[in-house]
SERO-4910 file (N, C-alpha, C, O; in steps of 0.05 Angstrom, whole numbers):
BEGIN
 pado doro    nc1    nc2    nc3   cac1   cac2   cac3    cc1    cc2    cc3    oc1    oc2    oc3
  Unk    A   -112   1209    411    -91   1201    392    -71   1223    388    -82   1245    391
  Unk    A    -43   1225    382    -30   1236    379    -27   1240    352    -35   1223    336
  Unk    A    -13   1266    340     -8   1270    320     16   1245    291     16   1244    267
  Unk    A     26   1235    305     41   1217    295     24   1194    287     27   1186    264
  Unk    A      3   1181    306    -20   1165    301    -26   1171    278    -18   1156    260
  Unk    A    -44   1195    272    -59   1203    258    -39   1215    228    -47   1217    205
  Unk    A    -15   1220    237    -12   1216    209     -2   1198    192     -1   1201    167
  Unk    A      9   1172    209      8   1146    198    -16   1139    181    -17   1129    158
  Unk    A    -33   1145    197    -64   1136    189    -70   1144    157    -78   1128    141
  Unk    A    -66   1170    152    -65   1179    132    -54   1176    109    -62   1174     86
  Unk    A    -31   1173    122     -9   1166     93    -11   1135     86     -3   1119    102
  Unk    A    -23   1127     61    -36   1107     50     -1   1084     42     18   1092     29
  Unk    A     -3   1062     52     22   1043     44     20   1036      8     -2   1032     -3
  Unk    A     39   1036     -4     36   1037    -23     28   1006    -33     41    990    -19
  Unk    A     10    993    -53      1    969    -58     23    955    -74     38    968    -89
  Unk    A     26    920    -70     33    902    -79     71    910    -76     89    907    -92
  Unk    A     72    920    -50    102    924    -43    116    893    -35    140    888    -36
  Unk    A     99    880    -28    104    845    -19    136    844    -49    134    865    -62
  Unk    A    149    834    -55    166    810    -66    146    795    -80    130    788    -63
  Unk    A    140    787   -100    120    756   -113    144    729   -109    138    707   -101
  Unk    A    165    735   -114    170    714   -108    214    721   -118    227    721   -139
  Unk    A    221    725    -89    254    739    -87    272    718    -88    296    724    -91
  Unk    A    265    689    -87    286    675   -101    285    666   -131    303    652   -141
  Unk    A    268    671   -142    277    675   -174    284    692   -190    276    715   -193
  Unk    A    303    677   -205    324    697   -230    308    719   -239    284    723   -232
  Unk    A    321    732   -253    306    758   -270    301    746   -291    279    752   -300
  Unk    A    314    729   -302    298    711   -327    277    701   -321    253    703   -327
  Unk    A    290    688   -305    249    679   -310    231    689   -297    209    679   -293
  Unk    A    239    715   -286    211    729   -286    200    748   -309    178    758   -310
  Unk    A    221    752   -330    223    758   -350    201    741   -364    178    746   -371
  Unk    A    217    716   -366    199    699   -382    162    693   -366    142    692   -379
  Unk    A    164    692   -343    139    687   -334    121    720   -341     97    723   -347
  Unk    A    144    743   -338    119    767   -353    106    763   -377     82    767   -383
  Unk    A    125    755   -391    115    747   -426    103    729   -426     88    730   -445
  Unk    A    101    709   -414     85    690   -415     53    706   -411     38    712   -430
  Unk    A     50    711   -383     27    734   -375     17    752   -394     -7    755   -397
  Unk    A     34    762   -408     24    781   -433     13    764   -451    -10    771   -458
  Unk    A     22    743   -461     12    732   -482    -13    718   -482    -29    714   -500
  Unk    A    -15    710   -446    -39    694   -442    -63    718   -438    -85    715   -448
  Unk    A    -56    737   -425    -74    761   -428    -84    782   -454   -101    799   -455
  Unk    A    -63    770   -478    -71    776   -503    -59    806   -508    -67    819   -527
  Unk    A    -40    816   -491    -27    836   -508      0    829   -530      8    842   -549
  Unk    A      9    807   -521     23    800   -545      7    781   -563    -17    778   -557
  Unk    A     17    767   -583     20    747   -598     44    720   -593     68    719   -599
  Unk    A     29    702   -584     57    681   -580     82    685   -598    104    682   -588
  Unk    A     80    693   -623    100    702   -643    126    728   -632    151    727   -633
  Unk    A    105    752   -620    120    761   -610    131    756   -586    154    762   -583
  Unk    A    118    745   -568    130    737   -546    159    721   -558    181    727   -551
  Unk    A    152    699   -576    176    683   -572    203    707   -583    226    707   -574
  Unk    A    195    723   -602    210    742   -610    231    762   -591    255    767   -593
  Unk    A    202    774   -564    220    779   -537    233    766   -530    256    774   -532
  Unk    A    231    746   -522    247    724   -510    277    709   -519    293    694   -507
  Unk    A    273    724   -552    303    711   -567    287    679   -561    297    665   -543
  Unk    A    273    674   -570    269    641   -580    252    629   -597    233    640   -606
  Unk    A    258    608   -601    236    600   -627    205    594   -622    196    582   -602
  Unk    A    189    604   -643    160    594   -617    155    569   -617    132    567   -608
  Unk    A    168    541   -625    161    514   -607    170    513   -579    159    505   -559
  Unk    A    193    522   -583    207    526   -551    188    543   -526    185    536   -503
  Unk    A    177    570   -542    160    582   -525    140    567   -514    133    565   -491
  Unk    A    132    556   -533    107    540   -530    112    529   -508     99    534   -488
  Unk    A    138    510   -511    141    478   -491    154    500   -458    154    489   -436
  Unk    A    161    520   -459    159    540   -432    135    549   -430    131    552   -406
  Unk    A    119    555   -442     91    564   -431     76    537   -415     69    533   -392
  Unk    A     75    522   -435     64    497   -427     76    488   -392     61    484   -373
  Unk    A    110    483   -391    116    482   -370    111    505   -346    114    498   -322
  Unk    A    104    528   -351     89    548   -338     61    539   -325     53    533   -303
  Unk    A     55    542   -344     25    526   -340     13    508   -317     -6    508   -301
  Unk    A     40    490   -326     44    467   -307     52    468   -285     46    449   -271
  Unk    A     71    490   -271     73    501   -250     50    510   -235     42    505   -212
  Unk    A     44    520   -247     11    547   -232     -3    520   -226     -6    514   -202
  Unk    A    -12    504   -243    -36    476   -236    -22    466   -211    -36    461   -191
  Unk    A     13    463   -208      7    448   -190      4    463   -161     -5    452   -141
  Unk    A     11    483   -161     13    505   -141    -11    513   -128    -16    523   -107
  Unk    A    -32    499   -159    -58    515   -142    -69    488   -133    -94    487   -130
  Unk    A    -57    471   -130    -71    438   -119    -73    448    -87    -60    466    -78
  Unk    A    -89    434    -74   -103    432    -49    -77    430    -24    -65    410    -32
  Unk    A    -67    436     -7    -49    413      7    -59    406     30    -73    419     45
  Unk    A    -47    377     32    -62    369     56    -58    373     72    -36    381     79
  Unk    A    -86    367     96    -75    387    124    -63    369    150    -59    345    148
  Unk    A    -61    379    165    -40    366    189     -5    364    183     11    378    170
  Unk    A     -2    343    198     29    347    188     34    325    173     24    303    178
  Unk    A     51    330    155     62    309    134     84    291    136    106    301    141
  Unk    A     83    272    134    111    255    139    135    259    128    137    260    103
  Unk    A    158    263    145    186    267    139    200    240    143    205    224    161
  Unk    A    204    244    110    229    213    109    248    208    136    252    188    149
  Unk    A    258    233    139    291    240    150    272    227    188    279    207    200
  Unk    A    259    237    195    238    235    222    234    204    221    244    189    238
  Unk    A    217    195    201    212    156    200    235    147    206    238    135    227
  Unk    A    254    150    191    280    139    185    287    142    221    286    120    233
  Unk    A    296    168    238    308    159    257    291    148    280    300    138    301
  Unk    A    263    151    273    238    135    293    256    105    287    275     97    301
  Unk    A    249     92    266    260     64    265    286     55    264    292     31    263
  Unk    A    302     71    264    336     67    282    340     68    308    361     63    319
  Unk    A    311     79    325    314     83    357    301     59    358    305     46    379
  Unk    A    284     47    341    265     24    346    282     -5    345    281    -24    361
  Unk    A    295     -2    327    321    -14    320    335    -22    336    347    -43    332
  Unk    A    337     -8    357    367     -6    376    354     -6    393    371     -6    410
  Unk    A    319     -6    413    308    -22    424    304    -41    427    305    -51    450
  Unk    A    299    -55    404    294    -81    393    320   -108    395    321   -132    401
  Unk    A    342    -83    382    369   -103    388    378   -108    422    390   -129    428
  Unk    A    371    -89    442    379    -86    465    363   -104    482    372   -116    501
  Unk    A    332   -105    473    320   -125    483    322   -155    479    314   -171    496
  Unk    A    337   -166    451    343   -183    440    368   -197    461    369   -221    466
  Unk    A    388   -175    473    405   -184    488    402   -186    511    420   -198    523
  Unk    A    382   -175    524    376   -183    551    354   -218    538    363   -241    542
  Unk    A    338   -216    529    329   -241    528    349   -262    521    347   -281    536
  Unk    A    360   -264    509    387   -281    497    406   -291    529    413   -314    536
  Unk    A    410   -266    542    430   -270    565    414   -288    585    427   -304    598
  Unk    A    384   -287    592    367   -297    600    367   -324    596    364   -342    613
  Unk    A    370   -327    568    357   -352    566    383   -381    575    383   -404    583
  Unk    A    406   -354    565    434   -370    570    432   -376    611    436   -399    621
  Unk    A    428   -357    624    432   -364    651    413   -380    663    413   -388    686
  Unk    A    392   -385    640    364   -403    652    376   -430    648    375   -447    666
  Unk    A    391   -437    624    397   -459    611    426   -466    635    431   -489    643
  Unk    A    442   -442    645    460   -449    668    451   -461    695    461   -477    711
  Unk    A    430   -448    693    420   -451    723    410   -481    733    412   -489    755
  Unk    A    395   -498    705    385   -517    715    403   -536    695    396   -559    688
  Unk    A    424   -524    688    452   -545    679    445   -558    654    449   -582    651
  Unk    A    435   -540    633    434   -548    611    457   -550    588    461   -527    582
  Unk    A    468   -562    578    494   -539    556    482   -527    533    463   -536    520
  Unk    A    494   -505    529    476   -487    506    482   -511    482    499   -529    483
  Unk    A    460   -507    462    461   -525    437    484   -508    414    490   -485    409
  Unk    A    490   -535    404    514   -532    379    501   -516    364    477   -516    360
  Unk    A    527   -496    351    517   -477    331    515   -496    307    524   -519    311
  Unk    A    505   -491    284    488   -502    268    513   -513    243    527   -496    231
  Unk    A    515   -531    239    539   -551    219    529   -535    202    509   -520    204
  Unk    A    544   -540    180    538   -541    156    542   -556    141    564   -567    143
  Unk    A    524   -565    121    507   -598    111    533   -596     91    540   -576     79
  Unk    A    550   -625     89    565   -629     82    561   -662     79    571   -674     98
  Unk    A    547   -681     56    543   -706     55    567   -716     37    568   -740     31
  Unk    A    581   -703     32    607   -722     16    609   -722     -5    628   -731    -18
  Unk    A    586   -710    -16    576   -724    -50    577   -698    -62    562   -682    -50
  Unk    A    589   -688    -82    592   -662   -103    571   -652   -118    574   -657   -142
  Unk    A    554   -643   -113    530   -633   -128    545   -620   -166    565   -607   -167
  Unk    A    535   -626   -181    531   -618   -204    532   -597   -212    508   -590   -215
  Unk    A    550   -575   -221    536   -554   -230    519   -550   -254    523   -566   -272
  Unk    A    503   -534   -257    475   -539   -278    495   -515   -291    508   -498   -280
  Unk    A    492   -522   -318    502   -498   -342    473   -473   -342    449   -477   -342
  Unk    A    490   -449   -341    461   -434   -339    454   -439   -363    467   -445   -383
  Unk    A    425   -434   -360    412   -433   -390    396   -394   -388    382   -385   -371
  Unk    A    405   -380   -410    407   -356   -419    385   -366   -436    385   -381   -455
  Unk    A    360   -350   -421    338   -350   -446    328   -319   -454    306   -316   -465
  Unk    A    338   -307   -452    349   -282   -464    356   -280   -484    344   -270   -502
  Unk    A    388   -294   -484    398   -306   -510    378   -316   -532    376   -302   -553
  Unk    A    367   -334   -530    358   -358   -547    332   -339   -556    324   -340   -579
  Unk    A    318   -319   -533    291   -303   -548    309   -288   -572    301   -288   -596
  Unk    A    336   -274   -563    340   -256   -578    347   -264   -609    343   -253   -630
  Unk    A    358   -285   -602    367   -298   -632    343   -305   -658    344   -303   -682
  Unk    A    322   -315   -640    300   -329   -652    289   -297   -665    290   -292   -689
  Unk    A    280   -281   -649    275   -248   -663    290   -248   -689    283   -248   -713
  Unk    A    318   -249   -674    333   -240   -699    334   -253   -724    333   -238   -744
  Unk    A    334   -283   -729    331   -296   -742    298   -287   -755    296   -278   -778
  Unk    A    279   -288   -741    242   -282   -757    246   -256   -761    225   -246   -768
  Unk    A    271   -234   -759    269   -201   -768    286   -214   -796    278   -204   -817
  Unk    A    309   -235   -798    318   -232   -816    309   -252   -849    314   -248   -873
  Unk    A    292   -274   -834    271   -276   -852    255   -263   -864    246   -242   -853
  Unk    A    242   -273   -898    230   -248   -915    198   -264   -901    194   -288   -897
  Unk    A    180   -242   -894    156   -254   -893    133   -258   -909    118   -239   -916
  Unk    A    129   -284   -917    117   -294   -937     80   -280   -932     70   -270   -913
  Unk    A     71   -284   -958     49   -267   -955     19   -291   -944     17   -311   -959
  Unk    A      5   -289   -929    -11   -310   -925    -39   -303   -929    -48   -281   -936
  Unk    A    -50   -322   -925    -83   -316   -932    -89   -349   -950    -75   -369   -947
  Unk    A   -115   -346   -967   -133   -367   -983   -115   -369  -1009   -110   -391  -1019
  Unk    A   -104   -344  -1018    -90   -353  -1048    -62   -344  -1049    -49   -341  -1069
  Unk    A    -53   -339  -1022    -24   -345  -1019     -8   -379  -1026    -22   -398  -1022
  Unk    A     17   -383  -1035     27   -406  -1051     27   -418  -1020     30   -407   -998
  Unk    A     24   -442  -1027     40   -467   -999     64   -460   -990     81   -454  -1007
  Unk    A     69   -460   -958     93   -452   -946    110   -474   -952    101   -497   -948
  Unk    A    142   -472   -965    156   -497   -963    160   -515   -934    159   -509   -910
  Unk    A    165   -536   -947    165   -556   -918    200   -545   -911    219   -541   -926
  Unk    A    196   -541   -876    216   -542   -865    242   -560   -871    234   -583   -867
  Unk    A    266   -560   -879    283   -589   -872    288   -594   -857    300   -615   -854
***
């Protein structure tokens, strides 16, 4: 070994030089330190929210959403490869445009089969037209009619019922 070897060897890399994580703000690594502190018990959530310039419900509902980060981060992921929308999507536009291409060779087929033994292609399809004017039906909005009936039993007083409640008046 050469001297250069050996004094690499020696000289110890300094620990936790990695980045934790170089696309997030200084805030919120700010806030995720304090958070850390508080959960490790050198602060008091009080003072934390105090570092932070915030109130401690707010802290709270950022710790909590903290929280909720780490849980999901530390979920399992699954293994192999995962399906990409953007990948399905152009699988079934090539499938698509298979499908249509084969559509026109069978189509042209069927037209030169129907030539060949002197068929005429069949009429494209009428449209049903008997002479007679169909009705239009008034829509019926039952939307409407729930909402009114609500409104009407919210704006009624409701009578009290039971064994020695008075007789309900008869409807007119």
């Amino acid at each position: 070994m050469n001297v250069a070897t050996v004094a690499k060897a020696l000289v110890k890399r300094p620990r936790n030089t990695v980045p934790i994580a170089p696309q997030a703000s200084k805030e919120a690594k700010r806030l995720a330190a304090v958070i850390l502190e508080v959960l490790a018990g050198l602060r008091t959530p009080t003072q934390g929210a105090e570092a932070l310039q915030l109130s401690l419900p707010r802290y709270y509902q950022l710790e909590a959403r903290g929280l909720a980060g780490l849980l999901k981060a530390c979920e399992p992921k699954p293994k192999g490869r995962q399906p990409n929308p953007a990948h399905e999507m152009a699988m079934i536009q090539r499938e698509n445009e298979r499908l249509r291409r084969d559509l026109g060779r069978q189509q042209s087929l069927v037209r030169l089969t129907q030539r060949s033994i002197g068929l005429s292609p069949p009429p494209p399809p009428a449209l049903k037209s008997s002479g007679k004017k169909g009705r239009k039906r008034k829509p019926v909005v039952r939307a409407l009619h729930m909402a009114a009936r609500l409104t009407q039993e919210a704006n009624t007083p409701e009578l009290p019922s039971g064994p020695d409640a008075p007789a309900q008046p008869a409807a007119p």
